[in-house]
MARKE-12633 format. One line per 4 residues: number of its first residue (from 1); for each residue x, y, z of N, C-alpha, C. Coordinates in pm, 1 decimal, decimal comma, padded with zeros to 6 digits. Each point is the difference from the previous one (the first is absolute). Example, Ala and Ser with C-alpha at 12.3 -4.5 7.8 and 13.67 -1.06 7.14 Angstrom:
2
1> 01319,0/-00569,0/00780,0/-00089,0/00119,0/00000,0/00090,0/00120,0/00000,0; -00035,0/00105,0/-00072,0/00082,0/00119,0/00006,0/-00077,0/00109,0/00073,0
REM end
This chain:
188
1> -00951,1/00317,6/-00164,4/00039,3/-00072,0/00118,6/-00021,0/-00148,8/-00023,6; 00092,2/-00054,0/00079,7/00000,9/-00185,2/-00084,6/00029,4/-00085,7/00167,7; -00099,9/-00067,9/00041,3/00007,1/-00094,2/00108,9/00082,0/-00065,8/-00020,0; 00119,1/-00010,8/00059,9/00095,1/-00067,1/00052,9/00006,8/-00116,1/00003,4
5> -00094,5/-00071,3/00058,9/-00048,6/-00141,9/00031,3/00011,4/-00063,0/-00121,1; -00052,4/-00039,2/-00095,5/00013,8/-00004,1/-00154,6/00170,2/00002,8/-00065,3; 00051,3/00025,2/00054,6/00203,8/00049,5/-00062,0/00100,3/-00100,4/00087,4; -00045,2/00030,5/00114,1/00101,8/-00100,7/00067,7/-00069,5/-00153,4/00031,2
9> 00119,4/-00063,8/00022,2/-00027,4/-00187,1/00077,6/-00047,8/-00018,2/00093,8; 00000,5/00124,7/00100,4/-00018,2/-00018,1/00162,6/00117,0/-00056,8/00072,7; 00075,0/-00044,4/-00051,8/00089,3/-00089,8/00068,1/00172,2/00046,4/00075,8; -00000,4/00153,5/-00000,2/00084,4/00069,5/00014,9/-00022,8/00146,0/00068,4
13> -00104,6/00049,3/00059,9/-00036,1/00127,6/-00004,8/00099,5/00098,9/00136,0; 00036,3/00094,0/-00005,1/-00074,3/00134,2/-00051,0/00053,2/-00005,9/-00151,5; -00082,4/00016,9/-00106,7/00016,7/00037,0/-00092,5/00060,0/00087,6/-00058,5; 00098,3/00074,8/-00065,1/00103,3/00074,6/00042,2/-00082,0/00072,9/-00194,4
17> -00001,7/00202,9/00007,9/-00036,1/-00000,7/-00138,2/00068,9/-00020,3/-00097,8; 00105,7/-00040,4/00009,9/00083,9/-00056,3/-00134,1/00000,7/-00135,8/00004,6; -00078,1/-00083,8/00056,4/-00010,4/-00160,0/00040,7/-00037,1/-00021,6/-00190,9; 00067,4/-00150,0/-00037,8/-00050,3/00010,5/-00100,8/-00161,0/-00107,7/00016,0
21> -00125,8/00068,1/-00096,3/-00105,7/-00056,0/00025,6/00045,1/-00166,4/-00036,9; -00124,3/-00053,8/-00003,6/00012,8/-00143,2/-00024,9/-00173,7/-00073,9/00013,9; -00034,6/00078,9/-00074,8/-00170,5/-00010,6/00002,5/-00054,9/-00119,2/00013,2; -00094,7/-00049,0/00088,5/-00036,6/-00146,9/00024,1/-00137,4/-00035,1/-00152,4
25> -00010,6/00132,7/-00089,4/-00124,3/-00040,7/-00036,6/00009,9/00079,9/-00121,5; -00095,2/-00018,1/-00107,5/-00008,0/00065,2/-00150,5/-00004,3/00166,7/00106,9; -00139,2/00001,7/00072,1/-00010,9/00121,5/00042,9/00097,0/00093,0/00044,0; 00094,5/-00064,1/00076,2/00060,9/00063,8/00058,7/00162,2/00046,7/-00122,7
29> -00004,5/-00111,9/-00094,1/00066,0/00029,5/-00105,6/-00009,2/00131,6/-00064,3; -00160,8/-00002,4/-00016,6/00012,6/00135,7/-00097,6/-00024,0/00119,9/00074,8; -00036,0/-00010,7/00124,1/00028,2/00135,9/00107,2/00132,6/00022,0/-00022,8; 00129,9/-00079,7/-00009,0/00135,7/00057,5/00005,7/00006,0/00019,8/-00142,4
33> -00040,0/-00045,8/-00106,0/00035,5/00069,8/-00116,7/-00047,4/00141,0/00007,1; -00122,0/00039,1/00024,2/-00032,5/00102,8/00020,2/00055,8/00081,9/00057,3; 00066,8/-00019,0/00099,8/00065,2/00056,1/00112,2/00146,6/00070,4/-00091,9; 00089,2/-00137,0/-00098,1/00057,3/00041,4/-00065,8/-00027,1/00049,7/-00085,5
37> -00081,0/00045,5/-00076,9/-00046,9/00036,8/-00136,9/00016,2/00160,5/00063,9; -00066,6/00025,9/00174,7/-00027,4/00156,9/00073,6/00185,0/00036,9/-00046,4; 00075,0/-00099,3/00077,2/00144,7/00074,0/00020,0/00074,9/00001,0/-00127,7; -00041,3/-00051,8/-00118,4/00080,3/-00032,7/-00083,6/-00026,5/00192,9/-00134,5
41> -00139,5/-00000,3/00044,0/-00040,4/00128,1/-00034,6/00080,7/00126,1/00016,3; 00046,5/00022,2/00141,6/00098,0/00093,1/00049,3/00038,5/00013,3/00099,3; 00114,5/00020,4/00056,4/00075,6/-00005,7/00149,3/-00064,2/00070,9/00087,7; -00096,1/00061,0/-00047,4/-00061,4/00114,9/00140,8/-00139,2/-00072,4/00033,4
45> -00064,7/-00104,7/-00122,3/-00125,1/-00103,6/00112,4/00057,6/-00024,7/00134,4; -00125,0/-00049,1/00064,5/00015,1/-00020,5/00097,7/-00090,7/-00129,5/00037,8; 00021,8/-00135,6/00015,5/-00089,2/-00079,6/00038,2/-00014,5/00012,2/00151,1; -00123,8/-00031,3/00058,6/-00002,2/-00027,8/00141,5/-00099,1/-00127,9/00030,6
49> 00084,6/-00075,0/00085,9/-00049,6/-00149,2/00012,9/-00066,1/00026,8/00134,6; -00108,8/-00070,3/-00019,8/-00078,0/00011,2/00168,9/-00082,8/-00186,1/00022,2; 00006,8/-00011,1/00110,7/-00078,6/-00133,6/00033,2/-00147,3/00033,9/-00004,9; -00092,5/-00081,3/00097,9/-00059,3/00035,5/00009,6/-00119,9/00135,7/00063,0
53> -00083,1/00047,4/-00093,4/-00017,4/00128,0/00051,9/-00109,6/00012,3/00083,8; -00054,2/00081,5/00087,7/-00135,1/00068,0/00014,1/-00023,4/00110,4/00084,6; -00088,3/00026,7/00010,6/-00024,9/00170,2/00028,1/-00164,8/00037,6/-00050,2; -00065,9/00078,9/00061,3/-00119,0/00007,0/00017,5/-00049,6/00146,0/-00118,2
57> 00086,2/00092,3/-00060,3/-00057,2/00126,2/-00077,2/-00139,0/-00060,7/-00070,5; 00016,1/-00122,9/-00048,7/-00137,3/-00064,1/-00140,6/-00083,8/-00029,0/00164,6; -00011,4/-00008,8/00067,0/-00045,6/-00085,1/00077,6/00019,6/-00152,1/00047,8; -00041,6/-00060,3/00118,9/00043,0/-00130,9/-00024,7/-00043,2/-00130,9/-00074,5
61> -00073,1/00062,2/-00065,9/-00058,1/-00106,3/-00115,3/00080,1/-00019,7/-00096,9; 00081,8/00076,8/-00016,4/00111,8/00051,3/-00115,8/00135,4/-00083,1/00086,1; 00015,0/-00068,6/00115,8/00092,1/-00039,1/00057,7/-00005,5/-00117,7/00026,2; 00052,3/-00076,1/-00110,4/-00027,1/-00161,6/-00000,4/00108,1/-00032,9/00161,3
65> 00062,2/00042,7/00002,9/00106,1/-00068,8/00180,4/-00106,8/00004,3/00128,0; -00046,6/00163,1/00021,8/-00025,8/00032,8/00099,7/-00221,1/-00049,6/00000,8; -00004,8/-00003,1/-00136,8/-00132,9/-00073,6/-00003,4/-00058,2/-00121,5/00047,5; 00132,0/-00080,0/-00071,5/00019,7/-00151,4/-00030,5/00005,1/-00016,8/00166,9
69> 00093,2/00048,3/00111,4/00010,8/-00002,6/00104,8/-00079,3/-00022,3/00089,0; -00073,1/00132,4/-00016,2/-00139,1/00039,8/00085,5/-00087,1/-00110,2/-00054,2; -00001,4/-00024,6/-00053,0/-00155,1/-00151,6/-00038,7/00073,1/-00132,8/00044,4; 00100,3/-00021,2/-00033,6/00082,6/-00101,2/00141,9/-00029,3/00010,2/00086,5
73> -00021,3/00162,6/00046,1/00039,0/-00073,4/00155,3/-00141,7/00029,9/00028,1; -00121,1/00056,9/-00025,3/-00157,5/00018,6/-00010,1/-00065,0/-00130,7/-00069,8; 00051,4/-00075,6/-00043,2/-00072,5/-00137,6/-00051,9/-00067,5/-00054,7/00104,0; -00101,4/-00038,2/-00041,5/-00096,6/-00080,7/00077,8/00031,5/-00139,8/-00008,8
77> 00099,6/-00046,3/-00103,1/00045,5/-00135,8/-00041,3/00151,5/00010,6/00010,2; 00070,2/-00126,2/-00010,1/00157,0/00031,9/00038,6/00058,1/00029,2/-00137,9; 00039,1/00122,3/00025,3/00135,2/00014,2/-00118,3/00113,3/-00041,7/-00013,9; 00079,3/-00091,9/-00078,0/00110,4/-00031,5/-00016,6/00117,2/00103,6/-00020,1
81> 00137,7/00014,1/00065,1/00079,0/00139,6/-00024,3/00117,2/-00040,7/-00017,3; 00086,5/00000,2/-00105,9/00109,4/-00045,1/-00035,5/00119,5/00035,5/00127,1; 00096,4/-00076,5/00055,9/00076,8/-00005,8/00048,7/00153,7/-00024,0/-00035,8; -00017,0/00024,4/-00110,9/00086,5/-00084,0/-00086,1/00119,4/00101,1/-00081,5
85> -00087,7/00062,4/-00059,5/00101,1/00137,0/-00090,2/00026,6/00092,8/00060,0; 00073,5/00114,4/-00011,4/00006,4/00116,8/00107,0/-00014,3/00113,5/-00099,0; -00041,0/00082,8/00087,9/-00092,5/00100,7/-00087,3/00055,0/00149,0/00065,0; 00030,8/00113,7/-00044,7/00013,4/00094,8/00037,0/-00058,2/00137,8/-00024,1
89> -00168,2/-00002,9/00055,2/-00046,0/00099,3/-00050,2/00040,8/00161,3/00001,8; -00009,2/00051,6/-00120,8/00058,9/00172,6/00014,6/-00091,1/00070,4/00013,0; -00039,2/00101,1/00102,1/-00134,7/00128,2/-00040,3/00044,5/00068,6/-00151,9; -00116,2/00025,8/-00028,7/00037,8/00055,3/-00135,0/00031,9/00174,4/-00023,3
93> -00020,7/00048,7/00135,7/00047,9/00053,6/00049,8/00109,2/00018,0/-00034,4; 00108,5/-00062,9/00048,9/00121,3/00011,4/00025,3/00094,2/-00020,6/-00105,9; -00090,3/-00090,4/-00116,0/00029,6/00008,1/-00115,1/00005,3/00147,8/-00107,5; -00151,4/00042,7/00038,2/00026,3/00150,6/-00069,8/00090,6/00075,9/00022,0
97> 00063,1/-00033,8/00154,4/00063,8/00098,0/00045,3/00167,5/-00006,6/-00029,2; -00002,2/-00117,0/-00047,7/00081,9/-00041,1/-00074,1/00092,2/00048,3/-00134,1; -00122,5/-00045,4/-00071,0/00000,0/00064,8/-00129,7/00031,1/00141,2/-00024,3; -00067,5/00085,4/00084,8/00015,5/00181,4/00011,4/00120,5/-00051,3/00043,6
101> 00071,0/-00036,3/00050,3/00139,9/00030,3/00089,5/00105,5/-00026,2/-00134,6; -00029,3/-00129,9/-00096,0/00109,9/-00015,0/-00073,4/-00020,6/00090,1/-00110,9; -00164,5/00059,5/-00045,4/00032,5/00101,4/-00074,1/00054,2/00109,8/00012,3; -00007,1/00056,8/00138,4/00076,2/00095,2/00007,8/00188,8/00005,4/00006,5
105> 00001,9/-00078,7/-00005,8/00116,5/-00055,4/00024,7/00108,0/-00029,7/-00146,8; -00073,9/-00049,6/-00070,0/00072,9/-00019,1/-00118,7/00013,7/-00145,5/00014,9; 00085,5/-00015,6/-00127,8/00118,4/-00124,2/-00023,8/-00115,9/-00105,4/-00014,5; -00002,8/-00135,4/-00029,7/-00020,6/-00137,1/-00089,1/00055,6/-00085,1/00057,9
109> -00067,0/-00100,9/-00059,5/-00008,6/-00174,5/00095,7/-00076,1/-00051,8/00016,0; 00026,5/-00111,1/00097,7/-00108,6/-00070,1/00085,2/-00018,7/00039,4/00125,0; -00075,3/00052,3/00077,8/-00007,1/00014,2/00121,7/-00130,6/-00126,2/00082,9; 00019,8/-00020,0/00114,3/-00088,8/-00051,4/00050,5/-00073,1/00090,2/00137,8
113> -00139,0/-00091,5/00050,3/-00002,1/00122,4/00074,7/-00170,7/-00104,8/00088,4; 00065,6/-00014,7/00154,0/-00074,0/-00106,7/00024,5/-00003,1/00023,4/00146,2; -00094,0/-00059,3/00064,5/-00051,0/00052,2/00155,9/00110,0/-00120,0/00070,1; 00011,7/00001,1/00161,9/00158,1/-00086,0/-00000,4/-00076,6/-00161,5/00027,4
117> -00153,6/00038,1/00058,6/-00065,0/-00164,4/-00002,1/00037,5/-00096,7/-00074,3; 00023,1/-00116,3/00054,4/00023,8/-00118,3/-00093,3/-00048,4/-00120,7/00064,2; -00127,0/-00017,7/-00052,8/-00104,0/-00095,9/00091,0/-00086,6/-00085,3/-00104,8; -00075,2/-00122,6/00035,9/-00079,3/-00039,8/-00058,2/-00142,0/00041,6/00001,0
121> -00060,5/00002,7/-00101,0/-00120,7/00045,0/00026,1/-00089,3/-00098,1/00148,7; 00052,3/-00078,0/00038,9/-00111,0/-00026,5/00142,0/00084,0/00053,4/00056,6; 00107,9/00018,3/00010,3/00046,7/00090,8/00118,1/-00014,7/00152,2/00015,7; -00026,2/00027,8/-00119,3/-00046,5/00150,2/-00067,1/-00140,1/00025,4/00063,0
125> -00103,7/-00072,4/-00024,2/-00120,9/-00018,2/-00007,6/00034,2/-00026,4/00171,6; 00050,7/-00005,2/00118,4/00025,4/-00035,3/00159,8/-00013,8/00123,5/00017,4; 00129,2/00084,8/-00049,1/00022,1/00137,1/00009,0/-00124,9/00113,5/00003,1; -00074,7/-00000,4/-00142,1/-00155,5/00059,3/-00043,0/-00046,6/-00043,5/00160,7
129> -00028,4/-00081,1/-00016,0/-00060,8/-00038,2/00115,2/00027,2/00055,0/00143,2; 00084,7/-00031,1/00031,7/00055,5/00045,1/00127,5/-00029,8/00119,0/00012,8; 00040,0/00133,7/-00134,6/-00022,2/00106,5/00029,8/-00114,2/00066,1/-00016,7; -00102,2/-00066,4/-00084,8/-00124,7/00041,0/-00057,7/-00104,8/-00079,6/00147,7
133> 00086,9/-00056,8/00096,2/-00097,9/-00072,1/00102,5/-00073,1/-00101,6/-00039,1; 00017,3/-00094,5/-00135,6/-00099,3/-00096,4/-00030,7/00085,4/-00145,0/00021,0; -00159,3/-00102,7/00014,5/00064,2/-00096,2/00033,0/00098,7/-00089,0/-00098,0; 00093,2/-00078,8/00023,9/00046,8/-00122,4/-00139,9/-00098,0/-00101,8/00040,9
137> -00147,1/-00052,3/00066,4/-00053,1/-00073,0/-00023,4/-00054,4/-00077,7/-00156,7; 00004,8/00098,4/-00046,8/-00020,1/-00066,9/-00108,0/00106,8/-00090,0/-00124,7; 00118,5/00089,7/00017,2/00086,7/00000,5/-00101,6/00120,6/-00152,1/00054,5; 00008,7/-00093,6/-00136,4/00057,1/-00079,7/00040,9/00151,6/-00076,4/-00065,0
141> 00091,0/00025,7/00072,4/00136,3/-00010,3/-00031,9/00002,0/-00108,8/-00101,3; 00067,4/00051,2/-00119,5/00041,8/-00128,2/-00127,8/00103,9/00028,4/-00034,8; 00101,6/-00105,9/00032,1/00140,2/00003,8/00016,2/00100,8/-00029,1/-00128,8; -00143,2/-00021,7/-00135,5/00072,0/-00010,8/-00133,2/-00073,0/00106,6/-00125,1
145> 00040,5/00039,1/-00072,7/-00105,9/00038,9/-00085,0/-00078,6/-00145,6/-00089,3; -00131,8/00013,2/-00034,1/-00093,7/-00106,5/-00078,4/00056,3/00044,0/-00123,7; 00020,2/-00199,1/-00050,5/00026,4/-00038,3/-00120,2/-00068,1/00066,8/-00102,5; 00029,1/00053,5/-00077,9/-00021,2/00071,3/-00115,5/00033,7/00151,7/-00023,9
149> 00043,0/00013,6/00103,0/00025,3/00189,2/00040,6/00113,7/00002,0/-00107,2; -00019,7/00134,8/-00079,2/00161,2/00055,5/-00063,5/00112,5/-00042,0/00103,2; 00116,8/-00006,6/-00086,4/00139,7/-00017,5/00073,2/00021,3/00093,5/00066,3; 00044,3/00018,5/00144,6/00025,8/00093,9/00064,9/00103,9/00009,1/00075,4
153> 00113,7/00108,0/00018,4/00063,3/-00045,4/00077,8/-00006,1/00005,4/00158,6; 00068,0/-00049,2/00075,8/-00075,7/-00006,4/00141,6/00078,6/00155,7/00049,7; 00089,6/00055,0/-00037,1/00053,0/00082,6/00085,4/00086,6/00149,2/-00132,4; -00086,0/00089,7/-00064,5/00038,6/00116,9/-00037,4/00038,8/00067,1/00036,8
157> 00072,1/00032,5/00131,6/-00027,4/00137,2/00074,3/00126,2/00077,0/-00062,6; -00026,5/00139,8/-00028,2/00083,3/00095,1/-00088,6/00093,3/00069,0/00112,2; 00122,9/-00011,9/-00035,9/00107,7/00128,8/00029,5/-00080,7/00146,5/-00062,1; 00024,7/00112,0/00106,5/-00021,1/00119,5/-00065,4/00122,1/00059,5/00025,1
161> 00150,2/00000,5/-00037,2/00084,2/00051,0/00032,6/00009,9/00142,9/-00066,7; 00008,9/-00022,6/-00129,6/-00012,9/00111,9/-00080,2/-00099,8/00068,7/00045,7; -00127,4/00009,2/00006,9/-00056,1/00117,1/00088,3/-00009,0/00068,6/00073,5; 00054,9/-00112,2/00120,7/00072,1/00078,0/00135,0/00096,5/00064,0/-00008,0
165> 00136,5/-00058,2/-00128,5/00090,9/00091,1/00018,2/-00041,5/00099,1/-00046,2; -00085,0/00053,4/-00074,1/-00023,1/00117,0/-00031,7/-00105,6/00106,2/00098,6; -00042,0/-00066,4/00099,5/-00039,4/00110,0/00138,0/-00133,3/-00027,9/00024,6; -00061,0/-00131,5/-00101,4/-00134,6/-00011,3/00012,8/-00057,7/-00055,1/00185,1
169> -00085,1/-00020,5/00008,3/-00000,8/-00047,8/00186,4/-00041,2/-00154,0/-00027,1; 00014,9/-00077,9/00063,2/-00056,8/-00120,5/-00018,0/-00172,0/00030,8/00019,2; -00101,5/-00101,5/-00026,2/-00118,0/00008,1/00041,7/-00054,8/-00074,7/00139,1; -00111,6/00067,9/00030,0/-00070,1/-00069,8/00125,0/00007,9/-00150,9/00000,6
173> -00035,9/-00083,9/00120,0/00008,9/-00100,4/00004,0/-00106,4/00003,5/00020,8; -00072,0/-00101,4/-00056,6/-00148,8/-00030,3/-00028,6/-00108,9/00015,4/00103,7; 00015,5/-00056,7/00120,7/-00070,8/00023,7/00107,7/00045,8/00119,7/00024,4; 00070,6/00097,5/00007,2/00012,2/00182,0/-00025,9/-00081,0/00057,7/-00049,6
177> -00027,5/-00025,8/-00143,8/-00088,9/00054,4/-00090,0/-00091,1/-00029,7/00026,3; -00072,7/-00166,7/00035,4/-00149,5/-00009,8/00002,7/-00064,2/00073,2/00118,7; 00073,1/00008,9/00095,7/00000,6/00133,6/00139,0/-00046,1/00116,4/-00059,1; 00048,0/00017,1/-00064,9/-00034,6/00135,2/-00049,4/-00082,9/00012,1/-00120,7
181> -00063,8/-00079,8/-00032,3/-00093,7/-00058,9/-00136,8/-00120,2/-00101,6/00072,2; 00019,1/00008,7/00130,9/-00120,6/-00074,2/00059,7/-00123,1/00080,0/00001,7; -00025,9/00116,8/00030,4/-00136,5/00076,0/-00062,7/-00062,4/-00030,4/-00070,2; 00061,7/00042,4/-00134,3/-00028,4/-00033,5/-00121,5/-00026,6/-00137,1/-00058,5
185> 00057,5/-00081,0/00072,3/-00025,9/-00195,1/-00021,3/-00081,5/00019,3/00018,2; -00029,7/00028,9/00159,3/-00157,3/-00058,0/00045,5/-00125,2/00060,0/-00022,4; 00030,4/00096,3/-00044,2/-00142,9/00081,9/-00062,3/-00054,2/-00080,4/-00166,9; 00146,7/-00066,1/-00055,7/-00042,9/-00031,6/-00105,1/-00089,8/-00118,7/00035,1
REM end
C-alpha cells in the first residue's frame, strides 16, 4: 500500500486511479517505482493506494492520527494544528476490508480506497473533539505548514472509482466511525 499524498501535486484532486503520479519528492519517487516494479511483474498485482490511516487493533499507541490528536486536545500547553493540508483519514478497517474484496475478486491495477473526509487536520482534530466531548482549548489553528516540513501537497484526495464500480461500499465518514470507536478511545 503506497500513500497517495507523496504521487500527486495537490493541485487538481479527486485523483482519478489512472491519474498520472507526479511525485513532489525522492520519497514519493521511489514509492511509484515500486508501485511499478508491483505491476510490471504481472497483470493480476494489485496495488492499493490509501491516505492516511488509523484504527485501534495495535492499540492506540500504535496510532500516530488518533494519538497525536488526543494529546492536542489533552495538552496542558497549546498545541499548534495544521490548517493548511487536507487530510483524509481511512479506518484500517475498511482498508482490510478492502483488500479481501479485491482478492476475491480477481483482476490487477491500481485501486484506491479512502474514507469520503477531506479535512485538515485542525478541522479533523474539531471533529475528535466534538464527538469524543473534549475541549479545542488547547489546540491552536496554523494556517501554514512550518518552514522546513517535507514538500507536501495541500490537497491528495483519491478517486475510488474503480472500486466502487466493482460493488465495494464507500467507507464511514469519520465522525461515524469515531461514534462507534468512542469506547474504545476513551478507555485507552
Amino acid at each position: 500500500m503506497s500513500p497517495p499524498t507523496w504521487f500527486f501535486p495537490g493541485t487538481d484532486p479527486p485523483y482519478a486511479e489512472d491519474a498520472e503520479p507526479r511525485p513532489l519528492s525522492r520519497y514519493g519517487d521511489t514509492k511509484r517505482r515500486g508501485e511499478m516494479a508491483v505491476l510490471a511483474a504481472s497483470p493480476e498485482n494489485l496495488v492499493l493506494r490509501v491516505p492516511l490511516l488509523y484504527g485501534l487493533a495495535a492499540g492506540i499507541g500504535q496510532c500516530p492520527f488518533l494519538l497525536s490528536t488526543l494529546r492536542a486536545l489533552t495538552s496542558p500547553t497549546p498545541w499548534p494544528m495544521d490548517d493548511a493540508i487536507v487530510k483524509c483519514p481511512t479506518w484500517t478497517g475498511d482498508v482490510a476490508a478492502a483488500v479481501l474484496f479485491l482478492l476475491e475478486r480477481g483482476g490487477g491495477g491500481i485501486f484506491h480506497c479512502r474514507a469520503p473526509d477531506r479535512q485538515s487536520r485542525y478541522a479533523l482534530t474539531a471533529m475528535v473533539a466534538d464527538v469524543l466531548g473534549l475541549s479545542m482549548a488547547s489546540v491552536i489553528r496554523r494556517e501554514a505548514s512550518p518552514e522546513g516540513d517535507a514538500k507536501r501537497p495541500r490537497d491528495a484526495f483519491l478517486g475510488m472509482d474503480r472500486l466502487l464500480a466493482r460493488g465495494f461500499s464507500e467507507p464511514l465518514l469519520l465522525a461515524m466511525r469515531l461514534d462507534r470507536l468512542k469506547p474504545e478511545i476513551l478507555r485507552a
